[in-house]
Structures are given as structure tokens and as C-alpha cells.
N, C-alpha and C positions, 0 to 999 in steps of 0.2 A: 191269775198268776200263770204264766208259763210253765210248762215242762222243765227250761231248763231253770228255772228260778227255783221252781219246786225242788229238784235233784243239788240244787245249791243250800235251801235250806236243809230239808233231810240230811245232807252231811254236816251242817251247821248243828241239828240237835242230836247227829250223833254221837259228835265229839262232846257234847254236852252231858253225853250220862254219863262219857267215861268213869268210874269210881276216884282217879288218879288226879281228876281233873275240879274235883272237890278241894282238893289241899293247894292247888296250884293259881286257881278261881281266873282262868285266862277265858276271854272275849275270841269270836272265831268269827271271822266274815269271809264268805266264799264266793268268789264272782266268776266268770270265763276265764278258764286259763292263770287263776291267781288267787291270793288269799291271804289276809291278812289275822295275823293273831296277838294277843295286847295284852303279860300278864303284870299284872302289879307287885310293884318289886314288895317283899317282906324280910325283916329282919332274917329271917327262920331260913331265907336262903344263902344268907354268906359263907362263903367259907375265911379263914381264919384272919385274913384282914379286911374283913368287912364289906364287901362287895359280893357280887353276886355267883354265883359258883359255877361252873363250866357246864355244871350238868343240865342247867336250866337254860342258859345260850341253846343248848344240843335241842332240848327239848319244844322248845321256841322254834326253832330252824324245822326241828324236821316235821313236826304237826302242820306247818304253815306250807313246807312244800308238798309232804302227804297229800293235802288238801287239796295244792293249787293242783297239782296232776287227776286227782281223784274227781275233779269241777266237769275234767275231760272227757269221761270214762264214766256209763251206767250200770256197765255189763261185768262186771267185776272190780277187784280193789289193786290200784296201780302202788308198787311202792318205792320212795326212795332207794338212789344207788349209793352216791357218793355228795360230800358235801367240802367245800374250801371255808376256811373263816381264818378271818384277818381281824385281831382286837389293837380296836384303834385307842381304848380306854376303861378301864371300870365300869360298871354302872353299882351304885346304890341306893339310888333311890329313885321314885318315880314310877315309870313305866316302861319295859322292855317290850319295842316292837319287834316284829317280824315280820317281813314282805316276802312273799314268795309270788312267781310269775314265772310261767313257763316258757321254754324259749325258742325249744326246740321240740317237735311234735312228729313223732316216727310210728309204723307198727310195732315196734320191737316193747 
């Protein structure tokens, strides 16, 4: 395995101890520059008309970008700034993905 395969996993079972991340039981694949995260929708997330609750959209978005920046970066922990989200429909059931990929790659 690679160096940089290696530093993809080890963020992969980082995210995995999280304690948070027990209740939420989301999948985490970290590649160059990207990362994708996959949790299964459950009842236990809706909020009051039965779909899935904003907070878990947010939480979805920003682990997976967390990630894709952090794939970049060995030497400390990169974090999100800022995020846009456009809801084109509900979700209730299934599985909410999340794609993040980096776009733009600066010192800053």
C-alpha cells in the first residue's frame, strides 16, 4: 500500500471511532482530492414531516468535505469554510450520499 493510500485509510478509521458516528452508522471512502460518505436514512432522522432533517444534510456535506481537503494534507487537519446547498427534494428513505472533491488547491 502506498503512503498516500495509507494516510486515506487512517482518515477513513478515524472518522470511524468517532463516538457520534455510532448513531449515524455512515460509510467513509477517502480517495485524492475527494471523498465520499453514504449514511442510511432512519426513521429517527426526520423531522416533523417525515424526511430527513437539515442537520444530517449539514452533517453529510461537511464530513465528506472535511475529508476530501484533509486526503490533501498530512501535516495537520485542513477545515471547512463555507458551504452552498440547493434542495432539489426530500429524502426519506434510502441512502443519502455525499460527494465532496476538491476544486481549488491554494497555500492558504
Amino acid at each position: 500500500m502506498s503512503v498516500r493510500e495509507e494516510h486515506f485509510r487512517k482518515l477513513e478509521r478515524l472518522y470511524a471511532s468517532a463516538p457520534i458516528n455510532k448513531y449515524f452508522e455512515p460509510r467513509l471512502t477517502v480517495h485524492e482530492g475527494a471523498a465520499e460518505l453514504v449514511i442510511p436514512v432512519k426513521p429517527d432522522f426526520f423531522h416533523a414531516a417525515h424526511a430527513v432533517h437539515g442537520s444530517v444534510y449539514f452533517k453529510a456535506m461537511d464530513d465528506a468535505a472535511f475529508f476530501a481537503a484533509n486526503s490533501l494534507v498530512t501535516d495537520a487537519f485542513v477545515l471547512t469554510v463555507s458551504f452552498t446547498v440547493y434542495f432539489t427534494r426530500p429524502i426519506a428513505e434510502g441512502e443519502l450520499r455525499a460527494h465532496a472533491k476538491v476544486v481549488q488547491r491554494s497555500s492558504n
